[in-house]
N, C-alpha and C positions, 0 to 999 in steps of 0.2 A: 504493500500500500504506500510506504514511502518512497521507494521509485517510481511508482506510479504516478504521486503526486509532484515529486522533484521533475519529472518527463513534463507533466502538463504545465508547469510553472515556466521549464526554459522554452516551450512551444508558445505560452502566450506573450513573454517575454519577445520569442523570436519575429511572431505578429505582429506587434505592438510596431519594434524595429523597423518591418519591412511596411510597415501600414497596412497589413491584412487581416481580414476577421480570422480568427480563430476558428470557431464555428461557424459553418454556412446553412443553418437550421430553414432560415425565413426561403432559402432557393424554390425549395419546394413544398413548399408552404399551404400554398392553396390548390394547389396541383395535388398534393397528400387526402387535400381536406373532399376535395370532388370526389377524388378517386374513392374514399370511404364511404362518397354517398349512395355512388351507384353500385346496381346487384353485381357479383363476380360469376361471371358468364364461363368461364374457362377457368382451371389454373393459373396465378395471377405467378408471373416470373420477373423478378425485381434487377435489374442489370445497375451493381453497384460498382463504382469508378471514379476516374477522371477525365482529362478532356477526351483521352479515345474514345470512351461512353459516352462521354457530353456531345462530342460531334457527331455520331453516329447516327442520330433522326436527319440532321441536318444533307449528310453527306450520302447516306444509303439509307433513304424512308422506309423502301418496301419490307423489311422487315418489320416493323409496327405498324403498317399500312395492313399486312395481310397476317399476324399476328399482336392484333391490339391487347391481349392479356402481358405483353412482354413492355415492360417498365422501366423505362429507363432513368436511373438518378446521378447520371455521372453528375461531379463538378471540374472543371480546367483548373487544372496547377492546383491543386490537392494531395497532401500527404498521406497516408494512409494512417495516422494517427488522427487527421481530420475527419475522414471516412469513419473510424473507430466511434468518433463523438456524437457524430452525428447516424449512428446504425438505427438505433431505436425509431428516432421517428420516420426515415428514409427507406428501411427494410420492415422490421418487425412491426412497426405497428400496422402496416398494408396486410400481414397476416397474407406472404406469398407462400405459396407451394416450394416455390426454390429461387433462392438467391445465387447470382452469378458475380464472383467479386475478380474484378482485373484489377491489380493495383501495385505500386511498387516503384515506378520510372519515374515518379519528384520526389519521393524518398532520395532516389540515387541521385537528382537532377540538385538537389541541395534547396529546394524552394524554398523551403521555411530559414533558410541560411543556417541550419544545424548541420555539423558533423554526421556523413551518412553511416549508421548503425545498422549491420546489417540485421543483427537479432532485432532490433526493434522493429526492424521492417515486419520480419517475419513471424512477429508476438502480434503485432497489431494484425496481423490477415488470420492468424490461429486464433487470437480473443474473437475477433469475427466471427470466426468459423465455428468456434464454441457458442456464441451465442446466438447466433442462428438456429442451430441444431439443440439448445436447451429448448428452443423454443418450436420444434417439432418442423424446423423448414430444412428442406434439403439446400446442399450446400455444392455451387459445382464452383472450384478452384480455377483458375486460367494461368499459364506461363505468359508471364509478360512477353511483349514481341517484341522483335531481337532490332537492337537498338545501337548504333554506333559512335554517337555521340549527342548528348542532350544540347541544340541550338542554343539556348538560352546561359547554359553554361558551357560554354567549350573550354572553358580551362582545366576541366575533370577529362582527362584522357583514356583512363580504364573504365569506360560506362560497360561496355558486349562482358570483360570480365565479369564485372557487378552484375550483369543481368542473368550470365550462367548460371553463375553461384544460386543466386536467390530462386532461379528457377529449379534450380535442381533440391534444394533445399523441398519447395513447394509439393514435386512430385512424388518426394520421397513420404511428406507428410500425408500428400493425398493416401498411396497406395499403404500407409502403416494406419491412416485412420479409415477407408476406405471410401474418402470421398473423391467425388469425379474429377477429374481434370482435363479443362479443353486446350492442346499442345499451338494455341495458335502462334510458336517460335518456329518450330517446326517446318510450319505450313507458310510462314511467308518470309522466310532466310533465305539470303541468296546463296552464290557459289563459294562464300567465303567462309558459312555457317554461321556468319555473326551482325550483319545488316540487312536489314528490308528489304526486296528486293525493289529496284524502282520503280518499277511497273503500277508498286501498292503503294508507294507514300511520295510526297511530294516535298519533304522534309527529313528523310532518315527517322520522323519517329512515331507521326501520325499515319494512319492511313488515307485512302483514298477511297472511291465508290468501290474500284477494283476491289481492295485488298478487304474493305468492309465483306465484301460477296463474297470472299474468302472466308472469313471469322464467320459469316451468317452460318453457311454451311455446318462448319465443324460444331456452330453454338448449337443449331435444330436438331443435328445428331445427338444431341450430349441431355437432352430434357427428354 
């Protein structure tokens, strides 16, 4: 509890710093508040993130177009300590069937200006994943896509190392706790095995409509 507490102290600190909110609770706010009013027609599937999520209606609609139970809450430039904060009313209180969490790459990307910690990257998507699943919702894990350097910070030159590591970490927790994992490294790494290939991102870290239609794929397999 007191690391927990010293974590959240240098995060609101590091906020404060850089002029960012802490918690992004009000984002979806009333998008939360509809969405509880209306009956749940299908399994309601909560896609939790950052801006990959957050761009994803924007960039590749058809997937909520023709599966409107799938929920998207990414926020851009989000920690996954922020993600952590904000679970309760962004995930569990929608009371989905299963939550998809991608997260990890502004962990590495340094946004909150903290020292990147890989354990705590990795405690924060496990506190997730545990409190999802106390909460009876199924839980499918994602390997961050394979990243070669964070634009925003180029002066971090081992990002594809960082992303290994914590991806491997990931899968290894999927398959020891038995939850799913959808490999989209894998699936959109070029010939080097450690950047996007170009065809799907227009940036080295986002994707594109292409590369969306890629993730779409492997996510429908995975529910």
């Amino acid at each position: 509890m007191k690391n927990l507490i010293l974590s959240l102290l240098a995060l609101l600190l590091a906020a404060q710093a850089f002029g960012q909110k802490l918690v992004h609770t009000d984002r979806y706010a009333q998008a939360n508040q509809e969405l509880l009013s209306q009956p749940v027609v299908s399994p309601r599937v909560v896609l939790m993130g950052d801006s990959i999520t957050d761009f994803w209606p924007k960039r590749s609609p058809g997937l909520f177009e023709q599966h409107p139970n799938i929920i998207g809450r990414g926020i851009s430039g989000e920690i996954t300590a922020q993600m952590l904060l904000r679970f309760q009313p962004d995930v569990i209180d929608l009371h989905p069937e299963t939550v998809v969490i991608l997260a990890g790459i502004n962990d590495i990307g340094q946004n909150m200006g903290e020292i990147y910690s890989e354990d705590n990257t990795f405690n924060n998507i496990k506190s997730m994943t545990e409190l999802a699943r106390a909460h009876g919702i199924r839980v499918v894990l994602c390997a961050l896509l394979p990243s070669v350097r964070c634009r925003w910070r180029p002066e971090i030159e081992d990002v594809p190392e960082k992303v290994a590591s914590l991806n491997a970490r990931l899968r290894a927790y999927a398959q020891e706790t038995g939850v799913s994992l959808v490999d989209y490294y894998s699936a959109l790494a070029g010939e080097d095995g450690k950047t996007i290939r170009e065809e799907y991102s227009p940036d080295t870290v986002h994707p594109n409509a292409a590369g969306y239609a890629v993730m779409e794929a492997l996510l429908l397999s995975s529910l």
